[in-house]
mmCIF entry with sequence, helices, sheets and N, C-alpha, C, O atoms, coordinates in Angstrom:
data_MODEL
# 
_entry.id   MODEL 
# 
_entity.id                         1 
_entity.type                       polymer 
_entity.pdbx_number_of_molecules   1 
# 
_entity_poly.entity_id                      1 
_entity_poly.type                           'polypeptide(L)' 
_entity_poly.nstd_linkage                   no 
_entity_poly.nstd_monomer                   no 
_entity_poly.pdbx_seq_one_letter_code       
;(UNK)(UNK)(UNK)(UNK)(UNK)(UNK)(UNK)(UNK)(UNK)(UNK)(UNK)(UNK)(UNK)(UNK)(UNK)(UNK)
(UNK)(UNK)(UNK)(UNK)(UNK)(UNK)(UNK)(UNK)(UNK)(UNK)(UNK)(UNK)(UNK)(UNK)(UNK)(UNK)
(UNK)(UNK)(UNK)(UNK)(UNK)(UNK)(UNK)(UNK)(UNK)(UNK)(UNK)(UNK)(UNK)(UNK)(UNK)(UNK)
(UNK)(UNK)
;
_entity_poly.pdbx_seq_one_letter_code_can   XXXXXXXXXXXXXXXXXXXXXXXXXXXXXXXXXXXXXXXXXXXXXXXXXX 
_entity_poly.pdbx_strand_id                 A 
# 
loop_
_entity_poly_seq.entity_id 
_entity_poly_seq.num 
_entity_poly_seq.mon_id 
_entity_poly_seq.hetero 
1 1  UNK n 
1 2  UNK n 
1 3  UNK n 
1 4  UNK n 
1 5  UNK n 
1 6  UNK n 
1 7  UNK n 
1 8  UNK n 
1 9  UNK n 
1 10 UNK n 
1 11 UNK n 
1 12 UNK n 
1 13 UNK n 
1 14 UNK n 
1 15 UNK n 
1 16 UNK n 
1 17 UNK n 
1 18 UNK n 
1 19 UNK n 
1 20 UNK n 
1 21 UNK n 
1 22 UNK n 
1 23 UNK n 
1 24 UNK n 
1 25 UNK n 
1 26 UNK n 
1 27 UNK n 
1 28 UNK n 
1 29 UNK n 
1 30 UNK n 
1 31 UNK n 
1 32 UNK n 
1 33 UNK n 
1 34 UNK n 
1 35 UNK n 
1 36 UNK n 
1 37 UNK n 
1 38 UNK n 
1 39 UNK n 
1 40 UNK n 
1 41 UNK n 
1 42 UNK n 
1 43 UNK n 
1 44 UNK n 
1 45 UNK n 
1 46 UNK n 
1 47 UNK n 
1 48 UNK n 
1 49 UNK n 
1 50 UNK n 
# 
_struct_asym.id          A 
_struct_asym.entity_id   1 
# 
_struct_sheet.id               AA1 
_struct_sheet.type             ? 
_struct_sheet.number_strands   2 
_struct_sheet.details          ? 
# 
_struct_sheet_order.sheet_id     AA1 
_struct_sheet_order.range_id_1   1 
_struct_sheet_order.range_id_2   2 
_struct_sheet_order.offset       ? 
_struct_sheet_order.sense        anti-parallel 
# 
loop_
_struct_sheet_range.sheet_id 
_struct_sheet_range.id 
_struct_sheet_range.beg_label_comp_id 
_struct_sheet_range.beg_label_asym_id 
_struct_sheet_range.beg_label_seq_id 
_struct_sheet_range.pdbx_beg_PDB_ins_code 
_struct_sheet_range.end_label_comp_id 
_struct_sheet_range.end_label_asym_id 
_struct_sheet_range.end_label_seq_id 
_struct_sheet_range.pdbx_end_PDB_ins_code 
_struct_sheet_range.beg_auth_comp_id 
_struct_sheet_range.beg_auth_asym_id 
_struct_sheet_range.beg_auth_seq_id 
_struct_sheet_range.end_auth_comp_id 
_struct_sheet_range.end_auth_asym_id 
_struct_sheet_range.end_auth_seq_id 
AA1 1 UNK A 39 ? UNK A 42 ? UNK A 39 UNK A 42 
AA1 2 UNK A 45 ? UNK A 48 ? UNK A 45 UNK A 48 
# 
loop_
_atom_site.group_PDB 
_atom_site.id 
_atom_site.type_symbol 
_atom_site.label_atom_id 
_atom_site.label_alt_id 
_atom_site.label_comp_id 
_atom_site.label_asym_id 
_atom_site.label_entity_id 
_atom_site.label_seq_id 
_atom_site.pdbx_PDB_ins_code 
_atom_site.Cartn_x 
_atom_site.Cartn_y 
_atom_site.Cartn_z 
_atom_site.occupancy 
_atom_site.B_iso_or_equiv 
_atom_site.pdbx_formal_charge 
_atom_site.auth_seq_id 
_atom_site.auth_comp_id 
_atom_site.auth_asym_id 
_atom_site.auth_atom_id 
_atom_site.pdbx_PDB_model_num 
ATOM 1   N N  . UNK A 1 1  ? -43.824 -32.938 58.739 1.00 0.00 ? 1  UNK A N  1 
ATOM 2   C CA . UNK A 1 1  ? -44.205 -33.416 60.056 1.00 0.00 ? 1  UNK A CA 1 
ATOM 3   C C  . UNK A 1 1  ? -45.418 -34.314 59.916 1.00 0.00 ? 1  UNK A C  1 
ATOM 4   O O  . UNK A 1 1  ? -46.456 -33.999 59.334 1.00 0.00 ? 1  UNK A O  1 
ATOM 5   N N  . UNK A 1 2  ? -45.148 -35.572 60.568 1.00 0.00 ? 2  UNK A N  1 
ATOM 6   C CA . UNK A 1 2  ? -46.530 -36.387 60.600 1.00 0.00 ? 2  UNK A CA 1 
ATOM 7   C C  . UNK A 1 2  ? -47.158 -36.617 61.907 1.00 0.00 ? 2  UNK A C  1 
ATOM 8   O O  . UNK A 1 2  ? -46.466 -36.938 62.873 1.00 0.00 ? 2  UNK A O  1 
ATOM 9   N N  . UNK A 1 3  ? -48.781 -36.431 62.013 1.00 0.00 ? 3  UNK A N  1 
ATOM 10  C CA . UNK A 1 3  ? -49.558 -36.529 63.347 1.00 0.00 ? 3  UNK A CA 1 
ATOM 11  C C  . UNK A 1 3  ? -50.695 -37.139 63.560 1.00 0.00 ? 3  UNK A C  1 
ATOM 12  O O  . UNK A 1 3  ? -51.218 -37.904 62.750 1.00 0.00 ? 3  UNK A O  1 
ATOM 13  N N  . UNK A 1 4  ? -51.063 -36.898 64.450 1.00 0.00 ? 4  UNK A N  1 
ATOM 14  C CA . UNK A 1 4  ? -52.382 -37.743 64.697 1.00 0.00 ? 4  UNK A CA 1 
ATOM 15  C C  . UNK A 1 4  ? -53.245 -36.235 64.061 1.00 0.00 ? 4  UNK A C  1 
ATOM 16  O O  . UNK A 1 4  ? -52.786 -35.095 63.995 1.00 0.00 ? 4  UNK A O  1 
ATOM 17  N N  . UNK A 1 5  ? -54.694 -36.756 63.629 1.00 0.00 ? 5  UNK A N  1 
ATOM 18  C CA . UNK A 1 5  ? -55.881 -35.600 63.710 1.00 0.00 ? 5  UNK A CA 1 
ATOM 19  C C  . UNK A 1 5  ? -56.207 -34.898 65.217 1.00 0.00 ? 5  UNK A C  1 
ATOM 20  O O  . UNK A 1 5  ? -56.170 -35.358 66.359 1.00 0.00 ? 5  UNK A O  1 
ATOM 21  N N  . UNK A 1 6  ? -56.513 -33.687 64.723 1.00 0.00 ? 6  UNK A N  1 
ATOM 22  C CA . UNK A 1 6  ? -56.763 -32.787 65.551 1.00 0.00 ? 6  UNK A CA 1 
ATOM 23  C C  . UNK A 1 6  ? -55.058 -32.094 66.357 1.00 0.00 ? 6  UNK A C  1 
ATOM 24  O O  . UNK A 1 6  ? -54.874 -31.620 67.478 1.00 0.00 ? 6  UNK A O  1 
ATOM 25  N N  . UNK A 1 7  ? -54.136 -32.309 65.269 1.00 0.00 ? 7  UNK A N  1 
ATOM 26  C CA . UNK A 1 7  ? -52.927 -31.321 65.426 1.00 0.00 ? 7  UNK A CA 1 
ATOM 27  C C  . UNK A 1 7  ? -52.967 -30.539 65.529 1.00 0.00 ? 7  UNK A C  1 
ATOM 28  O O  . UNK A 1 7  ? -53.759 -30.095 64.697 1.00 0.00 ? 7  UNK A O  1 
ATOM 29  N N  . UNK A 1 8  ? -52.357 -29.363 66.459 1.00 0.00 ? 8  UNK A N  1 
ATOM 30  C CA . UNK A 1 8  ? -52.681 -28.326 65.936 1.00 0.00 ? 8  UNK A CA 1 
ATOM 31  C C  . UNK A 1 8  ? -50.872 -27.403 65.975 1.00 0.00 ? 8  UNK A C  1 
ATOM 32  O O  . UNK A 1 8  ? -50.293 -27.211 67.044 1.00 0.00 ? 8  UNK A O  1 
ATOM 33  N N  . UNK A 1 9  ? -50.297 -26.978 64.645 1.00 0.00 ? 9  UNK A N  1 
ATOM 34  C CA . UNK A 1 9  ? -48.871 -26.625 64.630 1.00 0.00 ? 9  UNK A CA 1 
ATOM 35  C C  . UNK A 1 9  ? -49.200 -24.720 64.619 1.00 0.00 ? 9  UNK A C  1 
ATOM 36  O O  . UNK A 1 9  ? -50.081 -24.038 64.095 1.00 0.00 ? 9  UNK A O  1 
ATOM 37  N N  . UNK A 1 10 ? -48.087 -24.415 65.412 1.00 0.00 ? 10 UNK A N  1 
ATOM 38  C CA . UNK A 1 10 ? -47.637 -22.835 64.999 1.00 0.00 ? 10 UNK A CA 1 
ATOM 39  C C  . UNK A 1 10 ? -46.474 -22.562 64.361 1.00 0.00 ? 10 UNK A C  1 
ATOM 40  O O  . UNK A 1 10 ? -45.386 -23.131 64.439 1.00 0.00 ? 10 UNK A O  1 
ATOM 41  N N  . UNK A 1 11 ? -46.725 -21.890 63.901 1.00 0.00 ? 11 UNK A N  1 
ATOM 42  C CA . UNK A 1 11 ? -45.068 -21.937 62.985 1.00 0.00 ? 11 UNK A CA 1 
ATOM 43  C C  . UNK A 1 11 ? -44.404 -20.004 63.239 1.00 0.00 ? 11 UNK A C  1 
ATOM 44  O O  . UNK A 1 11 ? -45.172 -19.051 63.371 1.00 0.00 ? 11 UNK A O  1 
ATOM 45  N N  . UNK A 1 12 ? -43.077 -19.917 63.241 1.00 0.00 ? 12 UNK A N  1 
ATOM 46  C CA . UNK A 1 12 ? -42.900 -18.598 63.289 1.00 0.00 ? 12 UNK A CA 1 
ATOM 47  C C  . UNK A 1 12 ? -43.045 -17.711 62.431 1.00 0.00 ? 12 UNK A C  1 
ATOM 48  O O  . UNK A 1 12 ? -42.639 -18.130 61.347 1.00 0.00 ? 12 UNK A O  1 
ATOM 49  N N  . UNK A 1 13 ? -43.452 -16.611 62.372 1.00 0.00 ? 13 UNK A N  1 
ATOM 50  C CA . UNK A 1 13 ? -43.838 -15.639 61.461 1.00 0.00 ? 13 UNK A CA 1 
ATOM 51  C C  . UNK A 1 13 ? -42.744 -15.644 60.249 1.00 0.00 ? 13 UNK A C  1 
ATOM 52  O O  . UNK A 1 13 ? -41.565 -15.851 60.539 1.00 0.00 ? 13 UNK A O  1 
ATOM 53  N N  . UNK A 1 14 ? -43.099 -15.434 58.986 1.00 0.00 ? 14 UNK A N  1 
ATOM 54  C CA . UNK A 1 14 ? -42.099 -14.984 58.121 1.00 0.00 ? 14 UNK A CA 1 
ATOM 55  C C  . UNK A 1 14 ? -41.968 -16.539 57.613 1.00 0.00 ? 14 UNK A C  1 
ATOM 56  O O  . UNK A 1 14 ? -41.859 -16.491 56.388 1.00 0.00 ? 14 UNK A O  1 
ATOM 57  N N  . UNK A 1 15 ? -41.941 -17.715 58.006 1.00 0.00 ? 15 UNK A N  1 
ATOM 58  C CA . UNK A 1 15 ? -41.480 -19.229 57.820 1.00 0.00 ? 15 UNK A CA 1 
ATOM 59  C C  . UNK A 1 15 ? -42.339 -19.362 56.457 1.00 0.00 ? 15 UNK A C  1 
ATOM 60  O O  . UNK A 1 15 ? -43.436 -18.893 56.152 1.00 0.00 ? 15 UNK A O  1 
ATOM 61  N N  . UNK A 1 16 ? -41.651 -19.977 55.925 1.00 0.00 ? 16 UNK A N  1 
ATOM 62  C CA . UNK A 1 16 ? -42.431 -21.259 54.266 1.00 0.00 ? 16 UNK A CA 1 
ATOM 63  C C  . UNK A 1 16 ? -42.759 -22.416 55.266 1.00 0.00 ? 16 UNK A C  1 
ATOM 64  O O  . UNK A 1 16 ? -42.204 -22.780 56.302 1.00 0.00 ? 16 UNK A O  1 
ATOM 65  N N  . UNK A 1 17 ? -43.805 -22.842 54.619 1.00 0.00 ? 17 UNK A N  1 
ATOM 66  C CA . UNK A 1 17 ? -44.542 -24.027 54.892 1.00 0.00 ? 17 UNK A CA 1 
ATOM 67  C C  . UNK A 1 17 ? -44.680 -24.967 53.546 1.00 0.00 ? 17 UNK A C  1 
ATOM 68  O O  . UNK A 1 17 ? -44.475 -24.715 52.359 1.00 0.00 ? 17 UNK A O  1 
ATOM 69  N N  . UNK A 1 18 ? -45.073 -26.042 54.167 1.00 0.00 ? 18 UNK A N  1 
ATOM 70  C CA . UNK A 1 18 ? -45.552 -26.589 52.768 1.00 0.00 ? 18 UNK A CA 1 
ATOM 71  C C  . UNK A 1 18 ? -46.398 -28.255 53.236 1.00 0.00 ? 18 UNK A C  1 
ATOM 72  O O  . UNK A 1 18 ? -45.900 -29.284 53.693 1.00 0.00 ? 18 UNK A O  1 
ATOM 73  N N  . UNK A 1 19 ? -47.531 -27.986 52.952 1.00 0.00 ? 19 UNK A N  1 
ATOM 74  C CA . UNK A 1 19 ? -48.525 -29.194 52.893 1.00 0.00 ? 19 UNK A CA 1 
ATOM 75  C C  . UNK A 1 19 ? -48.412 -30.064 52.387 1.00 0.00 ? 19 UNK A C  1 
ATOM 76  O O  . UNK A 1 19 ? -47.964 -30.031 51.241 1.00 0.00 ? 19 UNK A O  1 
ATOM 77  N N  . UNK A 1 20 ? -48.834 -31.512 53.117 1.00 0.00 ? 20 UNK A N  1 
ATOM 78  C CA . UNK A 1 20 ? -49.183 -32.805 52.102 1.00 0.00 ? 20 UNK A CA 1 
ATOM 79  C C  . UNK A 1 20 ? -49.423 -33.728 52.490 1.00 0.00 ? 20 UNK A C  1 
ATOM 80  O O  . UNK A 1 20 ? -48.804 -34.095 53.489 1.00 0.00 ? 20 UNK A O  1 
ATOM 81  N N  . UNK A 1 21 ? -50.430 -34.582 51.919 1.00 0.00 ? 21 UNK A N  1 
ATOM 82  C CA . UNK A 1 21 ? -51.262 -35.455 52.377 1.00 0.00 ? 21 UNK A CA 1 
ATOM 83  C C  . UNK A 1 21 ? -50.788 -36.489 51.549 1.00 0.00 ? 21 UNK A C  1 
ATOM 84  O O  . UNK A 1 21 ? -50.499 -36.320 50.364 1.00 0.00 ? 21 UNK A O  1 
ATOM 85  N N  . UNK A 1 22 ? -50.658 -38.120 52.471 1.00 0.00 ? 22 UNK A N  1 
ATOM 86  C CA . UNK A 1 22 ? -50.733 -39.505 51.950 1.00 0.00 ? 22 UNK A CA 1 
ATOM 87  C C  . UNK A 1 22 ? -52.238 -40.260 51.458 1.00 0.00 ? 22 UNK A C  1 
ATOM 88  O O  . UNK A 1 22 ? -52.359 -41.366 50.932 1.00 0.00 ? 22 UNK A O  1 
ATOM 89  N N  . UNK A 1 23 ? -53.376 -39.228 51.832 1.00 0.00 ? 23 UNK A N  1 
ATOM 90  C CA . UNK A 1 23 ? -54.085 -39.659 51.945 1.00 0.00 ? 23 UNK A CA 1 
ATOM 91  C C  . UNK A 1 23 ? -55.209 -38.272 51.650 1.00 0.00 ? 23 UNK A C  1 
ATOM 92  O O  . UNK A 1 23 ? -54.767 -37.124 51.699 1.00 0.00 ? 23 UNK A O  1 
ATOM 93  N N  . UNK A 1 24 ? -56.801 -38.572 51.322 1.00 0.00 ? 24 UNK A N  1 
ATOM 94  C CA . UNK A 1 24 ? -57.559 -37.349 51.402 1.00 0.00 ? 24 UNK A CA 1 
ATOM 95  C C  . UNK A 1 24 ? -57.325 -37.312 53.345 1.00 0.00 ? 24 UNK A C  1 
ATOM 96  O O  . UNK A 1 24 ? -57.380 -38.281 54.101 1.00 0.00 ? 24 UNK A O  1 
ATOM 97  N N  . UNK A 1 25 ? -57.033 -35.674 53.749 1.00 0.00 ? 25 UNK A N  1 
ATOM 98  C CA . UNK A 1 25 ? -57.518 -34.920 54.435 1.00 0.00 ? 25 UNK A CA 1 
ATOM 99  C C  . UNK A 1 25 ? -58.498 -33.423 54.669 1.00 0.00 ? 25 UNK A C  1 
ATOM 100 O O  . UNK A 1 25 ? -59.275 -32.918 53.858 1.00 0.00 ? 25 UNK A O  1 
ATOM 101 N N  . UNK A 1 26 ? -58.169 -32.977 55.980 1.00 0.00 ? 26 UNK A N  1 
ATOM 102 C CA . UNK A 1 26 ? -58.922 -31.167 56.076 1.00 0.00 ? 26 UNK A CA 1 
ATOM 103 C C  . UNK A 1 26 ? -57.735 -30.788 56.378 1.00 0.00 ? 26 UNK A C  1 
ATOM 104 O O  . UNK A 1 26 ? -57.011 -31.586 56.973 1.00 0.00 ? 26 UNK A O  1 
ATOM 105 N N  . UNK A 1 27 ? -57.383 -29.838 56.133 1.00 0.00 ? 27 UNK A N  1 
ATOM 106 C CA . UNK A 1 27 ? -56.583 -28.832 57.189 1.00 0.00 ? 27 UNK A CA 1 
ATOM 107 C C  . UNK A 1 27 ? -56.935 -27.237 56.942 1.00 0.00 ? 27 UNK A C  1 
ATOM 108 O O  . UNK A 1 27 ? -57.217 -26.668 55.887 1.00 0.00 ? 27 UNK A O  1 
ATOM 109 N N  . UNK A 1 28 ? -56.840 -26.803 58.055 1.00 0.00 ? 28 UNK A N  1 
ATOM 110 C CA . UNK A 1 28 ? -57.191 -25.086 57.998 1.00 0.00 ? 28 UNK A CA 1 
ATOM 111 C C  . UNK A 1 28 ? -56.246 -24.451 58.614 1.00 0.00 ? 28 UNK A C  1 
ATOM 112 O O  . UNK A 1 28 ? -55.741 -24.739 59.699 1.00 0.00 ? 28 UNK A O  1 
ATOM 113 N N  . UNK A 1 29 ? -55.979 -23.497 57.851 1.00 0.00 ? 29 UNK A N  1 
ATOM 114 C CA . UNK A 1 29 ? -55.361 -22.547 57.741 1.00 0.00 ? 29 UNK A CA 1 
ATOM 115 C C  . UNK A 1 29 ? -55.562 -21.064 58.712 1.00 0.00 ? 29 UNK A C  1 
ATOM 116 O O  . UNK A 1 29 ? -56.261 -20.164 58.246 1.00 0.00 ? 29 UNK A O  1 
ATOM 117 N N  . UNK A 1 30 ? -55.023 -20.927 59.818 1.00 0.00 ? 30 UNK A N  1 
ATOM 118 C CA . UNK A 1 30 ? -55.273 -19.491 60.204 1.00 0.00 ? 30 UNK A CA 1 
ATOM 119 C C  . UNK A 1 30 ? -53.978 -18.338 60.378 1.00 0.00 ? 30 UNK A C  1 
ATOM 120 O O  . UNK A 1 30 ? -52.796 -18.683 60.397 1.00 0.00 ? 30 UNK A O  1 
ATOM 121 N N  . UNK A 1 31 ? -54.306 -17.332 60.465 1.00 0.00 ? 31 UNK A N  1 
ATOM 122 C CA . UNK A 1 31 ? -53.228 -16.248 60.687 1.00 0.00 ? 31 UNK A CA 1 
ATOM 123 C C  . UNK A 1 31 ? -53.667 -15.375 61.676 1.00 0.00 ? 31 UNK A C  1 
ATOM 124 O O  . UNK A 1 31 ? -54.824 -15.436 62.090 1.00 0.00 ? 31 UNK A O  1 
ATOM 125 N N  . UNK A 1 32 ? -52.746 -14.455 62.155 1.00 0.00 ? 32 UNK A N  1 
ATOM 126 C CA . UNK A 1 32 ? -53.129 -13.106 63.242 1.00 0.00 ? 32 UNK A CA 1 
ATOM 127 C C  . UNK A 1 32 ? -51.992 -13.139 63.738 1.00 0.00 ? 32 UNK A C  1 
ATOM 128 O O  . UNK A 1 32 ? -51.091 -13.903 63.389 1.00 0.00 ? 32 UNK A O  1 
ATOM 129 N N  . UNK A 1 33 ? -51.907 -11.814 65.108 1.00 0.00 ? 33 UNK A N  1 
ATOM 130 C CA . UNK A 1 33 ? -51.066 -11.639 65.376 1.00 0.00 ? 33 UNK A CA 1 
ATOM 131 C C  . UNK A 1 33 ? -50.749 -12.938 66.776 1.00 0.00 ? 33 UNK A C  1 
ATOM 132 O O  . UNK A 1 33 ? -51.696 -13.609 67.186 1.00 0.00 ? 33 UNK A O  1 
ATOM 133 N N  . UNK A 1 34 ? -49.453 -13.101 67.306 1.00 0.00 ? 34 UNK A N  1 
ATOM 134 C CA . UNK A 1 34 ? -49.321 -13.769 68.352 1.00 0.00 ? 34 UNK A CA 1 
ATOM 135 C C  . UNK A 1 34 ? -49.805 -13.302 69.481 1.00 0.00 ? 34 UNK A C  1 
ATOM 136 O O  . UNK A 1 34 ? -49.758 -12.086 69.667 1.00 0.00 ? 34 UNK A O  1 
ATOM 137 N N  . UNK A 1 35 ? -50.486 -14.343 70.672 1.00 0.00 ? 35 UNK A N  1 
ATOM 138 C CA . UNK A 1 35 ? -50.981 -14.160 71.659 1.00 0.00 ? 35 UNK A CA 1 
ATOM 139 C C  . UNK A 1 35 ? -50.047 -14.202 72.605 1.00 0.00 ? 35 UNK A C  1 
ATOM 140 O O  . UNK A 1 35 ? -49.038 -14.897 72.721 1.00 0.00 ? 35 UNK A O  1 
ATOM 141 N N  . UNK A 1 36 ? -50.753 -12.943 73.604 1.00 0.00 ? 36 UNK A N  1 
ATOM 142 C CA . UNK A 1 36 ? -49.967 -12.602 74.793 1.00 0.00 ? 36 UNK A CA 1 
ATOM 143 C C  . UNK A 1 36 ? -49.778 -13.591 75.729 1.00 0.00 ? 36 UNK A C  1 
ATOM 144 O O  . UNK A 1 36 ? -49.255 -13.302 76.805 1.00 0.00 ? 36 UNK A O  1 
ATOM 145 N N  . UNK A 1 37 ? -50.049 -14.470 75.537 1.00 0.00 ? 37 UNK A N  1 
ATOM 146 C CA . UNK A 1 37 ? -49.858 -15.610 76.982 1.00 0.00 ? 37 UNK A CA 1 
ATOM 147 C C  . UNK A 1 37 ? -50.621 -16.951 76.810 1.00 0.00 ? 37 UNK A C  1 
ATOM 148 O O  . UNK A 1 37 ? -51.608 -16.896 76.077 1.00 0.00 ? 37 UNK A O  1 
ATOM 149 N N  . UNK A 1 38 ? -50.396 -17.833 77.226 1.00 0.00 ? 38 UNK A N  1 
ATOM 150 C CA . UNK A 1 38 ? -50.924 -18.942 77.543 1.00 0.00 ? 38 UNK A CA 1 
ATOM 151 C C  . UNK A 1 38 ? -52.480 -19.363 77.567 1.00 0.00 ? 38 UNK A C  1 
ATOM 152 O O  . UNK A 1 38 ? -53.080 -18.564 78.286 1.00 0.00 ? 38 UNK A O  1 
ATOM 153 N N  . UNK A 1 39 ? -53.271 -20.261 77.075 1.00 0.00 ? 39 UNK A N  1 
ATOM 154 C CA . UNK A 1 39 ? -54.531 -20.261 76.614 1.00 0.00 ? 39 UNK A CA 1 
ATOM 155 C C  . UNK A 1 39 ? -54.690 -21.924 76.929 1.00 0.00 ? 39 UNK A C  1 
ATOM 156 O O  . UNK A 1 39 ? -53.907 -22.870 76.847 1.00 0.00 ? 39 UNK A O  1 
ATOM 157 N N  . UNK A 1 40 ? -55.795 -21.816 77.241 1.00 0.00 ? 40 UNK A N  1 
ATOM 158 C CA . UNK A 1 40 ? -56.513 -23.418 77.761 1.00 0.00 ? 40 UNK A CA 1 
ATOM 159 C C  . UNK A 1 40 ? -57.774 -23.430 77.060 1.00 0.00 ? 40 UNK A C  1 
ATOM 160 O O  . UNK A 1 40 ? -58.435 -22.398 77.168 1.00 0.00 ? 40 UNK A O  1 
ATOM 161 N N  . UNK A 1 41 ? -58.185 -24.226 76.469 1.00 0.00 ? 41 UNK A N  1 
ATOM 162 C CA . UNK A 1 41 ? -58.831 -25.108 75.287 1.00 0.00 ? 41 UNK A CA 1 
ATOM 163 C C  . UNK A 1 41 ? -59.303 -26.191 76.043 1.00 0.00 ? 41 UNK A C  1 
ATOM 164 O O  . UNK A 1 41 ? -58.516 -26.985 76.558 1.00 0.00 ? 41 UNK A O  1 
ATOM 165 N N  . UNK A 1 42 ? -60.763 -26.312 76.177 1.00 0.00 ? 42 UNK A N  1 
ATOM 166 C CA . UNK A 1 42 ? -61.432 -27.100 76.572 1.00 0.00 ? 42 UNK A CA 1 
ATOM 167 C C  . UNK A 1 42 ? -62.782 -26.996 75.702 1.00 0.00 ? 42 UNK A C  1 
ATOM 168 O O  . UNK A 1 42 ? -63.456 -25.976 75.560 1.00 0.00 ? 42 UNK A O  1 
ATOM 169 N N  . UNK A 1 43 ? -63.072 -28.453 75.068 1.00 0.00 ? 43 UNK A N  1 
ATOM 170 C CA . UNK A 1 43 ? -64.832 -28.569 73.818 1.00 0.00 ? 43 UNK A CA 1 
ATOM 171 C C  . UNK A 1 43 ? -64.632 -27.866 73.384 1.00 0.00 ? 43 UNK A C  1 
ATOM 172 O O  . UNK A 1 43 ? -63.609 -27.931 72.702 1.00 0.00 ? 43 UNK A O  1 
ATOM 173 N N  . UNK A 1 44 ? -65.278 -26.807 73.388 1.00 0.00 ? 44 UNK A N  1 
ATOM 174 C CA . UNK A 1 44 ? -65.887 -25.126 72.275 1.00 0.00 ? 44 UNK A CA 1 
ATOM 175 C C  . UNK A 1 44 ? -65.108 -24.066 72.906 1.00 0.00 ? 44 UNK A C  1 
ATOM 176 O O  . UNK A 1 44 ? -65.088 -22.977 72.333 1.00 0.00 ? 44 UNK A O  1 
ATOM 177 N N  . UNK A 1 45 ? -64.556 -24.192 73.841 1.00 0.00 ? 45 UNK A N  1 
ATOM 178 C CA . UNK A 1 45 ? -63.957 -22.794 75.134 1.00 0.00 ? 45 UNK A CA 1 
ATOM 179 C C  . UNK A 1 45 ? -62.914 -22.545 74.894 1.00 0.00 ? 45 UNK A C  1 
ATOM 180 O O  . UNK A 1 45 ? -62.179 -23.522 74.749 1.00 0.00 ? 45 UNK A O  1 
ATOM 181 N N  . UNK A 1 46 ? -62.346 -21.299 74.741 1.00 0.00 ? 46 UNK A N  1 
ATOM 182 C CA . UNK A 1 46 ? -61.297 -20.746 75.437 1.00 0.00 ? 46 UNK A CA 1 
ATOM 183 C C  . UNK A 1 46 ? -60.811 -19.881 76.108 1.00 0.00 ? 46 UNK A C  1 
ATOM 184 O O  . UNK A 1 46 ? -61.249 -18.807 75.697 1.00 0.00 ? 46 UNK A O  1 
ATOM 185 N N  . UNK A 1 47 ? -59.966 -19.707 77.135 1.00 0.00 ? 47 UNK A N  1 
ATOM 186 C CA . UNK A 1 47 ? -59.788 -18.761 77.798 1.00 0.00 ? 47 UNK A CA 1 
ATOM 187 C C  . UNK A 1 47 ? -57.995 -18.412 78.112 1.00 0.00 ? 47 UNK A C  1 
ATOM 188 O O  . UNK A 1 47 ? -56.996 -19.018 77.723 1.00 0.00 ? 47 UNK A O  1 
ATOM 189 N N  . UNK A 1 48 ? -58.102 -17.515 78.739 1.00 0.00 ? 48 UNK A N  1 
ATOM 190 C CA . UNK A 1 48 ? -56.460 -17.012 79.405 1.00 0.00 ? 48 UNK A CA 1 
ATOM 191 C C  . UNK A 1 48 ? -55.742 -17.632 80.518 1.00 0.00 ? 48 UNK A C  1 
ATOM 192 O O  . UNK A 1 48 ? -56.680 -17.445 81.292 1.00 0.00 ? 48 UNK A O  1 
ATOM 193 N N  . UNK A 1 49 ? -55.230 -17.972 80.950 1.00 0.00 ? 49 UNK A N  1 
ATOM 194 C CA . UNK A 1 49 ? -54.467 -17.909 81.868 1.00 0.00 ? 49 UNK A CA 1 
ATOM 195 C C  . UNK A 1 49 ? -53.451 -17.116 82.705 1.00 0.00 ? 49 UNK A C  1 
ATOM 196 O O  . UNK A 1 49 ? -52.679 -17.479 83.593 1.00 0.00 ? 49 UNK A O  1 
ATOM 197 N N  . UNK A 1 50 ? -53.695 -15.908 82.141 1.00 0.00 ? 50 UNK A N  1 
ATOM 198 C CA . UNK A 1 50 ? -52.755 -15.102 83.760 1.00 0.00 ? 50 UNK A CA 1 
ATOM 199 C C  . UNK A 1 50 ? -53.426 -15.206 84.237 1.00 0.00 ? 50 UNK A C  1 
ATOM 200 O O  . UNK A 1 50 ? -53.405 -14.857 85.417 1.00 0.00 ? 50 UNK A O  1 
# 
């Protein structure tokens, strides 16, 4: 998959992935369990939405 910076992908549990860059980049890596609902992202913030 190719994107602009500041992508941000989820992938389903259990899935292979696999990285790669045309170019030097960052990318980070996180894990946990899935969230219960819907989330809004604003600067530094986040919060819930029910």
């Amino acid at each position: 998959m190719h994107g602009p910076a500041g992508l941000l992908l989820v992938f389903r549990a259990g899935g292979r992935i696999h990285v790669a860059a045309a170019e030097p980049a960052r990318v980070m890596a996180r894990r946990g369990v899935p969230m219960d609902g819907s989330r809004c992202v604003w600067w530094n913030s986040m919060s819930s939405l029910r």
